[in-house]
N, C-alpha and C positions, 0 to 999 in steps of 0.2 A: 169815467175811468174804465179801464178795460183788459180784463184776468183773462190772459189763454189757459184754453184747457191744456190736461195733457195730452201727447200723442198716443195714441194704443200701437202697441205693438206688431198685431198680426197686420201687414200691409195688405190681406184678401179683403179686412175685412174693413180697411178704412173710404174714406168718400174723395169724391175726386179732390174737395177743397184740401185735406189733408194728405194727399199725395205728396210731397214734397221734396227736393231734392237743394240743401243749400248751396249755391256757388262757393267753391272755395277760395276766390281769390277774395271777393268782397266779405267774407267770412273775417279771413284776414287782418283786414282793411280795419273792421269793425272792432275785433277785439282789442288794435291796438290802439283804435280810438281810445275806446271805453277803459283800460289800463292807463292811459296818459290823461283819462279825464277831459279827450278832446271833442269841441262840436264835430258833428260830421253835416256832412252835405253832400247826399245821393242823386244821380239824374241819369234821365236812360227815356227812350223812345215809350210811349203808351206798349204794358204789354213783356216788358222787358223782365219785370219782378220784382220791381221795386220794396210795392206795399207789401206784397208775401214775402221777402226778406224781412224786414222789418218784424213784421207779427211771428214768425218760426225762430227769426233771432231771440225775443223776448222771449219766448217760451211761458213759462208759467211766471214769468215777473210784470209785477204791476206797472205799466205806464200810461202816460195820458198822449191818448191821439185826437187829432184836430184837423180838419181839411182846411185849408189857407181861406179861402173862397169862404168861407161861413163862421171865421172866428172876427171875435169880437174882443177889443183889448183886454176889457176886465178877464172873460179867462185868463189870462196869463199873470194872473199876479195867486203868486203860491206862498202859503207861509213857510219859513225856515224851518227845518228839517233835519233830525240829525243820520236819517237815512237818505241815499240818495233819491232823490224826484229824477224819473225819464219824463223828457217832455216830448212828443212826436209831431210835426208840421208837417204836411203833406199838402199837395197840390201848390206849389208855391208861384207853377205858372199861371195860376188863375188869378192873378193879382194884378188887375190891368190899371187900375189908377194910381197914380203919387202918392194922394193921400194915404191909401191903404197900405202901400209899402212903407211909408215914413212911420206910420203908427207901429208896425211892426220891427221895424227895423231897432223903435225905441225899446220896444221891448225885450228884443231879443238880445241889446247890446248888457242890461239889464239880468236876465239870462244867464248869457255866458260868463260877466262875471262872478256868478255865485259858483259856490264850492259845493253845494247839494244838489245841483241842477245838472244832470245829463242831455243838451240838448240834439235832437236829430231832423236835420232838415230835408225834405223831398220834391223836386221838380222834374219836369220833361226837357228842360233847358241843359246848356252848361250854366257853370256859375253865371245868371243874371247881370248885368253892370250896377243894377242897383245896392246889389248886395257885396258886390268888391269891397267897397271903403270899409265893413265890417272883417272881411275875409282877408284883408290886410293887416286890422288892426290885432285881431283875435285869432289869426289862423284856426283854420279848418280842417277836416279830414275830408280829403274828395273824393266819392268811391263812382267812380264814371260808369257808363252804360257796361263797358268793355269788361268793366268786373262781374258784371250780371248774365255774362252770356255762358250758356253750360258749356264743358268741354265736351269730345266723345267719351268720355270715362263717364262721367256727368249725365250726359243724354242715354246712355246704355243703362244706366244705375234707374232710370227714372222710368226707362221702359218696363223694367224687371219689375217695378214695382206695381206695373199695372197685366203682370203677366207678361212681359208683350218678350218674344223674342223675332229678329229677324234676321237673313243673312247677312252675309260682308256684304254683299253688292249694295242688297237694299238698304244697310244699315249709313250707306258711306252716301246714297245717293239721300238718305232722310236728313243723316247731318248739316248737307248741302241743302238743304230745302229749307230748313230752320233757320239757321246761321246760329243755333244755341239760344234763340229768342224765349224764353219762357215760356209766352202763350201760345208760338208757333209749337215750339215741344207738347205741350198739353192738348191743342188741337189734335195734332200726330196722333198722340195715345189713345183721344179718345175715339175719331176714327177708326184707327185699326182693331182696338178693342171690340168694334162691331163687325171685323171679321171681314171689312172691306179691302180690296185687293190693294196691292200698291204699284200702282201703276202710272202711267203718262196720265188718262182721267183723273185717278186720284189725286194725284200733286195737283193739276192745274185746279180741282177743285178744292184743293186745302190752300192754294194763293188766293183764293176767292174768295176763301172763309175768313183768313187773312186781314185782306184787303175790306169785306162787310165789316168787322170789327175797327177796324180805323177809322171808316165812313160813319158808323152808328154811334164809335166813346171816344172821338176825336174830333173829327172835323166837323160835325154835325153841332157839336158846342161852342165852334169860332164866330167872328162875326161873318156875315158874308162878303164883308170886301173883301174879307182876307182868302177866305174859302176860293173865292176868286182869283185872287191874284196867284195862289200856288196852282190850281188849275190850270191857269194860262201860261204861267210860266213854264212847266213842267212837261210841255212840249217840247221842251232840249234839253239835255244831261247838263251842261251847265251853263249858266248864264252870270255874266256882269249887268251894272247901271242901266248902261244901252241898251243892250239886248232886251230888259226887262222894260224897258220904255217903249221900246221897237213894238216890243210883241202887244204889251196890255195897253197900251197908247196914256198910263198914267203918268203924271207930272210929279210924284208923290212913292217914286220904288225903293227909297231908303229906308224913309216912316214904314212902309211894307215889310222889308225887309228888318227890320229891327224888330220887330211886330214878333215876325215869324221866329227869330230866335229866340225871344221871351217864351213861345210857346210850347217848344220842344226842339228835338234835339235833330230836326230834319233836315238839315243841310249843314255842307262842312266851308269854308272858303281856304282861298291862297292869294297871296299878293305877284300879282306880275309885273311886266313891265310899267314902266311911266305911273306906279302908284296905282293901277288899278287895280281894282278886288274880284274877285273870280270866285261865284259862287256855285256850287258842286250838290245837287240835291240826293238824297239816298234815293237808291234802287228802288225800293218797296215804295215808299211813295210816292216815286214819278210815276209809276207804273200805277198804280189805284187812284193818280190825283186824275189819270189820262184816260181810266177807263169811269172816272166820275164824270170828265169835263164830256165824253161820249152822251153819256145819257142825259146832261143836263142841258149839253148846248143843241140849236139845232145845226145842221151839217153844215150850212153856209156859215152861221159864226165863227165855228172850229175851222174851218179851211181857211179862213179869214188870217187865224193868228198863225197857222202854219204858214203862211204867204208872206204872210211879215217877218216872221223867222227868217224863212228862207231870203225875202228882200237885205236882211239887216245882212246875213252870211254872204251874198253874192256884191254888196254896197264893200266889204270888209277883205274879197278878195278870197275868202272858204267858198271854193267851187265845189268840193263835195258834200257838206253840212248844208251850204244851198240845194244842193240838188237831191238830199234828203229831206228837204222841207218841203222843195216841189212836189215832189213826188208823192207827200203823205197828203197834199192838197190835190192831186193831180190833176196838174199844170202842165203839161204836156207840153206847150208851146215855150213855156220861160225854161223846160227839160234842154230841146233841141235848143234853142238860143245859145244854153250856155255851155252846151258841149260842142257848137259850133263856135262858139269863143274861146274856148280850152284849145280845140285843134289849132287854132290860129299862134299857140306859145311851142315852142319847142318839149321833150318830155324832158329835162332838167327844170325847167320853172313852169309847165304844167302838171296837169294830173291824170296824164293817160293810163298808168295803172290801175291807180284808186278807182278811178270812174269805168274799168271796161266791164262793169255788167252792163252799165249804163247806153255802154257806144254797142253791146253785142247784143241789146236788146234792140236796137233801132231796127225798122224795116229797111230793108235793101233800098226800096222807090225812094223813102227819106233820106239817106245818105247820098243818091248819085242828086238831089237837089242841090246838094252844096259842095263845091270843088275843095272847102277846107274838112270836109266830113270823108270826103273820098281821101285826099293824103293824112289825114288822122288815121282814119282805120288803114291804111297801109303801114304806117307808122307803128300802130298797137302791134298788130297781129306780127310783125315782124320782132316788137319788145316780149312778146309772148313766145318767137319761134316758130310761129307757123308762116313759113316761107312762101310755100307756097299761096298763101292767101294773101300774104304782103304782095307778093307781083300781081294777083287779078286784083287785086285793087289798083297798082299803078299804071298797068295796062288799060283800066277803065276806065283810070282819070286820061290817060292819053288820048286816050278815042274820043272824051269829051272836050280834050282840047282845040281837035282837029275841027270840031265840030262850033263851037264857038265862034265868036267874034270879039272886036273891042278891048275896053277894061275887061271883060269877061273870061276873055282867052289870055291877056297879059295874067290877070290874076291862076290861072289853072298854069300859065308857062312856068310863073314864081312857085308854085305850088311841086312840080313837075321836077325844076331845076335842085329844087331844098332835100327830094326826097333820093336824088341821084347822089346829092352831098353827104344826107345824114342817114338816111337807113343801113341799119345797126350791121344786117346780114351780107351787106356789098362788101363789107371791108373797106380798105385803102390806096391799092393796087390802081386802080387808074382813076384817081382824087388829083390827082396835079392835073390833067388835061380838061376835068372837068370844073374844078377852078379858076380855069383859065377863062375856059367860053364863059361862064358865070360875073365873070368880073366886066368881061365884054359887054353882056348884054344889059349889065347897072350901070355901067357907064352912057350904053345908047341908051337908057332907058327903055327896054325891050321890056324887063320884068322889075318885080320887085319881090326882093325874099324875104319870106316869114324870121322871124329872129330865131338865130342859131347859135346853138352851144358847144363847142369842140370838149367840155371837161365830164358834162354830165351829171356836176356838182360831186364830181372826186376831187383827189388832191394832185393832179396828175392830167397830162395833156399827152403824154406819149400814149396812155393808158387810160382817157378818158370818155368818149363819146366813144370815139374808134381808136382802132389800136395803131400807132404811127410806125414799130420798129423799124419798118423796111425801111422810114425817111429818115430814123436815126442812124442809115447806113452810108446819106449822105448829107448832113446836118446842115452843113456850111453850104455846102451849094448850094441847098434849096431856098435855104435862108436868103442868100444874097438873090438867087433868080426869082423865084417866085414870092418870096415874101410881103415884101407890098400887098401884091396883087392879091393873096391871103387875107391879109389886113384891111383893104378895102373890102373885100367880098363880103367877109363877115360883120362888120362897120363896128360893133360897140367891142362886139363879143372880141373882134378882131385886136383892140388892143393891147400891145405888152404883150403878142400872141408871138413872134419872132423869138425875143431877147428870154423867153421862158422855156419854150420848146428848146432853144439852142442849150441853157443852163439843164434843162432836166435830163436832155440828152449825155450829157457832158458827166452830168451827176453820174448817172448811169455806167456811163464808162470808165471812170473812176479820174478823172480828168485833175487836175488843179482846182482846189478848194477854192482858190481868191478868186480865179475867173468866175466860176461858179455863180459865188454869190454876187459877186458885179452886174452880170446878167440878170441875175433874178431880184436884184433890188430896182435894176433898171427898168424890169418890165412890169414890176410892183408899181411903179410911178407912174408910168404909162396907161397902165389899168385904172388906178386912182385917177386921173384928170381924166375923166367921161369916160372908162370902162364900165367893163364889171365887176363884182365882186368875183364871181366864179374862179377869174382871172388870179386875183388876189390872195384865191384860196391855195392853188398852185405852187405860188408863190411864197406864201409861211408855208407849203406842204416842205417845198424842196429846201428850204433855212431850217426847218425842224432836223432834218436828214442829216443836213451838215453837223448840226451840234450833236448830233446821235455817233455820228463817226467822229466828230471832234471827241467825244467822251464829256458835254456837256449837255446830260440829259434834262436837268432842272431848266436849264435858259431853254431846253426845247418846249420845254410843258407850259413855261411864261408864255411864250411867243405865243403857241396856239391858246392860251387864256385869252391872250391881250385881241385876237381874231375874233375868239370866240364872243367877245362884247360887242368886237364891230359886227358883224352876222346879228347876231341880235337885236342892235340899235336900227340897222340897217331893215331891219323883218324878214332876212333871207332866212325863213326858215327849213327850206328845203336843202339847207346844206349840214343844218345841226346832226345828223345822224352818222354822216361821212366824217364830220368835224370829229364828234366821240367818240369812233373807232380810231379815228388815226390817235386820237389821243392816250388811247387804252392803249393800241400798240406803243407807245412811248413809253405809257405805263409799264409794261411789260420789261422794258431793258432795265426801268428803276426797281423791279422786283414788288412793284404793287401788282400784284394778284387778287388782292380781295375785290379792288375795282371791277374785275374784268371778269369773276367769275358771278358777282353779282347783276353786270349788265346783261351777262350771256342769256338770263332768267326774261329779261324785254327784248333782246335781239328777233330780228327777222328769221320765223320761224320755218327752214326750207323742209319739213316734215308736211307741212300744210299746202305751202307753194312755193315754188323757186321761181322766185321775179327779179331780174335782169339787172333791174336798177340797183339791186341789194348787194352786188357782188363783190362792193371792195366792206363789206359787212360782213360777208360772209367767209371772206378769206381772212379776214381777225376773227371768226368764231372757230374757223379749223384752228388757228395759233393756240386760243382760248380750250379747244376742246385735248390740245396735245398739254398743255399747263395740266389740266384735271386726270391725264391719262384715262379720257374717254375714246381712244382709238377707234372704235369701230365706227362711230360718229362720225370723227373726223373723216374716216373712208368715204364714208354713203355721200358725204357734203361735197367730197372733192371727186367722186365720180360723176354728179351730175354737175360739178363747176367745167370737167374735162368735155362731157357732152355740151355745154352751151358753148365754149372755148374753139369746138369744131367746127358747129353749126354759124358761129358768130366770127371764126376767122380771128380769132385772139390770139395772138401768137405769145404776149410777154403775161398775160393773165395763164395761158396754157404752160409757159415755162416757173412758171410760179405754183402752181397747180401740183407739175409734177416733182419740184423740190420738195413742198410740205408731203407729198405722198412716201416720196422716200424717205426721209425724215419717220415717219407716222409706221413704217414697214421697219425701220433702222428699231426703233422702239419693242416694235411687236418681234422681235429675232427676223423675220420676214426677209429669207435671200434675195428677193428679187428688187431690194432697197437698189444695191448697186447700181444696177440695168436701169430702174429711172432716175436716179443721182448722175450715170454720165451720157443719159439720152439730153439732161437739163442742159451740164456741163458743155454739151457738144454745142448745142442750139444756141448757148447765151455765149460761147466763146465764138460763133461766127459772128454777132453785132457787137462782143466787146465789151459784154455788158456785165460787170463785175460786181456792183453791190448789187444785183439783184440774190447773189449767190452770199456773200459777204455781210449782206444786212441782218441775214440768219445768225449769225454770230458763233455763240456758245450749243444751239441746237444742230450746226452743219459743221461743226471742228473738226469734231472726232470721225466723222464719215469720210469729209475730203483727205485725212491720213490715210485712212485705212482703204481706199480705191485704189487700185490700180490704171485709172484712167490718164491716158495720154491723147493731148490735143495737139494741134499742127503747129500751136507756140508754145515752149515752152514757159518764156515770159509771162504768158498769160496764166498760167494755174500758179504760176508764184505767185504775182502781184493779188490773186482773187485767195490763197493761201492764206497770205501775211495779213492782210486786212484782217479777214476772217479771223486770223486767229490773235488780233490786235482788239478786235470788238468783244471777242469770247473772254477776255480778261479783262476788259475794262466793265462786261457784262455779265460776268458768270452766271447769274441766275434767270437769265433768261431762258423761259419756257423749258424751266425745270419743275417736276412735276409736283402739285399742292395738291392736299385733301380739302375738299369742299370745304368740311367741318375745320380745317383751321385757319380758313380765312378768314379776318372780320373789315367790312369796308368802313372807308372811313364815317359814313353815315351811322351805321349799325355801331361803332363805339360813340359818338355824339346821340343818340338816341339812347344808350347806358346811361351815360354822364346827366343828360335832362333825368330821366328816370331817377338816379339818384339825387337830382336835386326834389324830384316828389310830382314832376310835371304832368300831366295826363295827356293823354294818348293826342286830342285834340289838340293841346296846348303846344307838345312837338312837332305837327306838323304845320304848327301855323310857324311857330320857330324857323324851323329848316324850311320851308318853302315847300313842304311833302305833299302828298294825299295822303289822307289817313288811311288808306288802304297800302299803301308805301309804307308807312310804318307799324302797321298792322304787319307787312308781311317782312319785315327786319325785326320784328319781335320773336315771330317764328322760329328764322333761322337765327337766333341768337339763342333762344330754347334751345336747339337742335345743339348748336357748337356747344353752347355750356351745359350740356346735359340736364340742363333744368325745366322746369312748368309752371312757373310765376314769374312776373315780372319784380317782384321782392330777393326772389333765389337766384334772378338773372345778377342782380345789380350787386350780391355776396359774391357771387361766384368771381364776376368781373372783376371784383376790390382785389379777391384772395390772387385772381391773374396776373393782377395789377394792369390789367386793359384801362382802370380808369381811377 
């Protein structure tokens, strides 16, 4: 049995054990256990504070403590009592056999039905499965990791107590260093308390310290398969079944893995596709499992499993996570292989982005060895902008041509012919002639062309790959002249390529609805029977549009649902990103804003880098940044969309560019709105093109009144008028301006709703399919909205809102 003392008061002159600082949430948590007389059951990572919550909670009251691992049944049998009995269990993951758990479990059920018994459970796990069928019958109180982690209010309090004070900088960069872990907090203190500086050395050596302390009262207690197998696996952020097979070559990775959640609480999972489970190990100890499997393995064993990794990622089709496996083995030769098989895909279903440290690392002598390494980096450096470096690459694959013979030269012709086609920076301007010879020489079999993409995995073909306007100047004739020949050249890519282009054309100029869609279901079928999906994408882009103009926003959002499962069944994942922006923008005419200012928070970040690919992303983040009335944002994003728009010969990206600028200037009082509202107006009324101006709706109403601009038809500013201001009513609230703080998405109110039913943190994101770091950071901005700092004050607040 075991009396805490009391605490003294003067904090100079207390010991570190008695330093303490209670969490308040699990403070909480506890008391209303202990008022409703319910068991509780705590778990949290070694370190987190469990057992010092516990002991400070008690305070000077008497209870009985017991480490799981060394009790024996007869403890547990207590005479009736008319004062309450605390009984404390701790260590409840050391209970590796049946036997031991069944014996306890009897007693605990035993336990919890008496009325003099206060029981408090503790482990490194979440709730165990062993212990469900009691946690069902008896409910519990669960006070999870997430309650034991200090706040900064928390962590400031705990410093003071040790003397400690520090600046803003340092105090924000320790926070982050911690993550509010207990022990990590306590390191901290006592550290600095010796006057050491805080600095880049100091952190890396308090993750060190860290990390000894996990190695020395954690892992060092497992058995060694186990010890092992987190080792090995922890060479990747996260792994399924396979993977874990791939890398440790055991037959046996479930039994592992069930292992490892009994133990503690170091990884989180998510269900994916086809049923599979997707396991997610924590930061802290991938990192200390990788610098343990360092000094235990010798270098060829560890290259070994990184080999495997990277084999399992490159078998799987992940050419960049392959080629971060390589590279931590360094494989040099499986490097080049596979970035000479990337070159060989077009950059919509490659990964010429992702990989270009990868291709700017290569030495020059290694690139001119491979005619597809030479049109890769012509191809990057041109997705990058640098023009200039895009032509001495083409130039040098030329001169290699010349030089050539064979398959050797045929393949460098195909290579030669692709990049005349698709390089971003040529434009469109003389693409029918060379078309033509291209179709010529697949026909004699002169070359063969790498596969090409006209969309770029947008939703959009006028405005996909390259920009078409000038051909939507004469739709029909190209269609019926050159079309075929179009179609064959490109072979897979090529079909349903006619009957699409023609309908999005069409859409564009604001043509007859019925034809429209005839065309575009037509070339939706054509795509389906041996296309592509890209194709396809096009295809629900432009039937989305229609029901947007129709004023049938909901059948828009189905449609793209109903895509969105096929892209996924399908594995095209290189389209999901384009998919969820067109979809936000849908969003947006229904007045769902919370959607969109939440994705903005994951969007392609152009502060960092502005990448080419990203730019029908980025022109929904300018929509998205006019919604929140972050203007000056929206400026900086769409000056350099105007720069690459020049550089790239964009003419309908450039006339879009400078509506939302006007737009964004119309906002800010900014006279010089006008002057790019009828630079827009001028440019989009010589191809005709009406809902490019029209699809603005309720955002470009009130501007096209109040212009004075006159075009050489006048037919044409009525018809792109009346729309406009047909959609501005059927859409009023489009890209009308919200406060951050009163959005809530739909996730962040179903993440209340679990909450109130009592869920934990883990438990919701196995629900919703999250990361717990996804609902870790909708807890935040749900604080922030409801002005609260518990997830108890969130879930009142929410009721009193009526959000749930």
């Amino acid at each position: 049995m075991e009396e805490k003392k009391e605490k003294r008061v003067d904090p100079c002159a207390q010991t570190e054990e008695e330093l303490y600082i209670r969490p308040k949430t699990a403070n909480k948590k506890m008391k209303s256990a202990q008022m409703l007389f319910q068991t509780v059951y705590l778990y949290g990572i070694s370190g987190c504070g469990k057992t010092a919550f516990i002991h400070d909670y008690m305070g000077k009251r008497q209870y009985h403590y017991y480490s799981a691992e060394q009790l024996s049944e007869e403890e547990l049998d207590f005479p009736y009592s008319e004062k309450q009995t605390i009984v404390v269990i701790d260590d409840l993951h050391q209970l590796r056999t049946d036997e031991l758990r069944e014996a306890l479990i009897r007693k605990m059920e035993i336990l919890i039905s008496r009325q003099d018994i206060w029981l408090i459970l503790s482990g490194r796990s979440r709730l165990p499965s062993w212990l469900l069928p009691v946690y069902y019958r008896k409910i519990f109180t669960i006070i999870e990791e997430e309650d034991f982690l200090l706040s900064e209010t928390e962590i400031l309090q705990y410093l003071n107590l040790w003397g400690l004070t520090l600046t803003e900088e340092d105090f924000k960069k320790a926070a982050g260093l911690t993550g509010g872990i207990g022990i990590t907090v306590r390191l901290l203190a006592m550290e600095l308390s010796q006057g050491r500086p805080f600095d880049t050395n100091y952190m890396e050596r308090m993750r060190n310290d860290f990390w000894d302390y996990l190695d020395c009262h954690v892992y060092d207690q497992w058995e060694v398969e186990i010890q092992e197998f987190f080792m090995q696996v922890c060479i990747v952020e996260e792994f399924d079944k396979h993977l874990a097979e791939m890398i440790t070559g055991r037959s046996d990775v479930e039994r592992m893995i069930a292992i490892g959640e009994q133990l503690g609480n170091f990884f989180t999972f998510r269900e994916a596709a086809g049923g599979k489970r997707i396991y997610e190990i924590r930061l802290g100890m991938r990192r200390s499992m990788r610098r343990r499997l360092l000094r235990n393995y010798q270098q060829e064993r560890w290259k070994r499993l990184y080999y495997n990794a990277g084999l399992y990622y490159e078998l799987e089709g992940d050419i960049p996570n392959a080629l971060k496996m390589y590279e931590a083995c360094h494989d040099t030769e499986r490097i080049a292989g596979l970035l000479i098989t990337n070159a060989r895909k077009n950059p919509a279903s490659g990964h010429y982005y992702e990989l270009r440290e990868y291709y700017l690392a290569l030495p020059e002598e290694k690139i001119r060895e491979s005619v597809e390494l030479m049109a890769g980096m012509s191809m990057l450096q041109s997705m990058l902008l640098n023009i200039e470096e895009s032509e001495r690459w083409y130039e040098e694959l030329k001169q290699q041509e010349e030089r050539l013979s064979g398959s050797a030269k045929k393949a460098a012709k195909g290579q030669l012919v692709y990049l005349d086609i698709a390089l971003p920076h040529r434009g469109s301007s003389s693409l029918i002639n060379i078309l033509k010879n291209a179709g010529t020489l697949l026909m004699n079999r002169n070359i063969s062309l790498p596969e090409f993409s006209v969309t770029s995995n947008m939703p959009s073909q006028m405005n996909g790959g390259k920009d078409f306007c000038e051909w939507s100047r004469r739709d029909k004739e190209l269609a019926n002249s050159i079309g075929k020949i179009i179609e064959f050249t490109l072979g897979k890519y090529g079909k349903g390529l006619v009957n699409l282009a023609l309908a999005e054309s069409y859409l564009e100029k604001g043509e007859d609805s019925y034809e429209i869609a005839n065309l575009t279901n037509k070339g939706m079928m054509q795509a389906q029977a041996g296309g592509k999906i890209e194709q396809c994408f096009v295809a629900y882009g432009i039937l989305a549009w229609l029901h947007i103009l129709n004023d049938h926003a909901e059948d828009a959002k189905e449609l793209l649902l109903n895509f969105e499962k096929k892209a996924e069944q399908e594995g095209s994942t290189k389209l999901l990103s384009n998919l969820t922006a067109l979809q936000l923008r849908i969003g947006l005419y229904q007045g769902k804003t919370a959607e969109a200012v939440e994705w903005i928070e994951s969007a392609p970040n152009e502060e960092i880098e502005f990448s080419t690919m990203e730019r029908f992303q980025y022109l929904t983040k300018v929509r998205v940044y006019l919604l929140m009335g972050k203007y000056e944002k929206a400026i900086n994003l769409l000056q350099r969309i105007q720069y690459y728009t020049e550089l790239m010969h964009r003419t309908y990206i450039a006339m879009e560019a400078d509506l939302l600028l006007a737009i964004t200037q119309y906002r800010m009082g900014n006279a010089k709105w006008e002057e790019n509202l009828q630079k827009t107006l001028t440019q989009a009324e010589s191809y005709h093109f009406v809902r490019l101006i029209s699809r603005e709706g309720a955002a470009v109403h009130k501007m096209l009144k109040e212009t004075d601009w006159k075009g050489k038809d006048d037919k044409y500013y009525q018809v792109v008028l009346t729309e406009t201001e047909k959609i501005a009513l059927a859409y009023p609230g489009y890209l009308k301006q919200v406060t951050e703080e009163a959005a809530f998405s739909e996730n962040a109110i179903k993440i209340l709703k679990l909450q109130a039913e009592g869920l934990s943190t883990a438990e919701i994101a196995g629900e919703l399919g999250l990361k717990i770091e996804n609902v870790k950071y909708h807890n935040k901005q749900n604080f922030k909205k409801l002005g609260v700092n518990s997830k108890t004050a969130a879930v009142t607040e929410a009721r009193k809102r009526k959000l749930i």
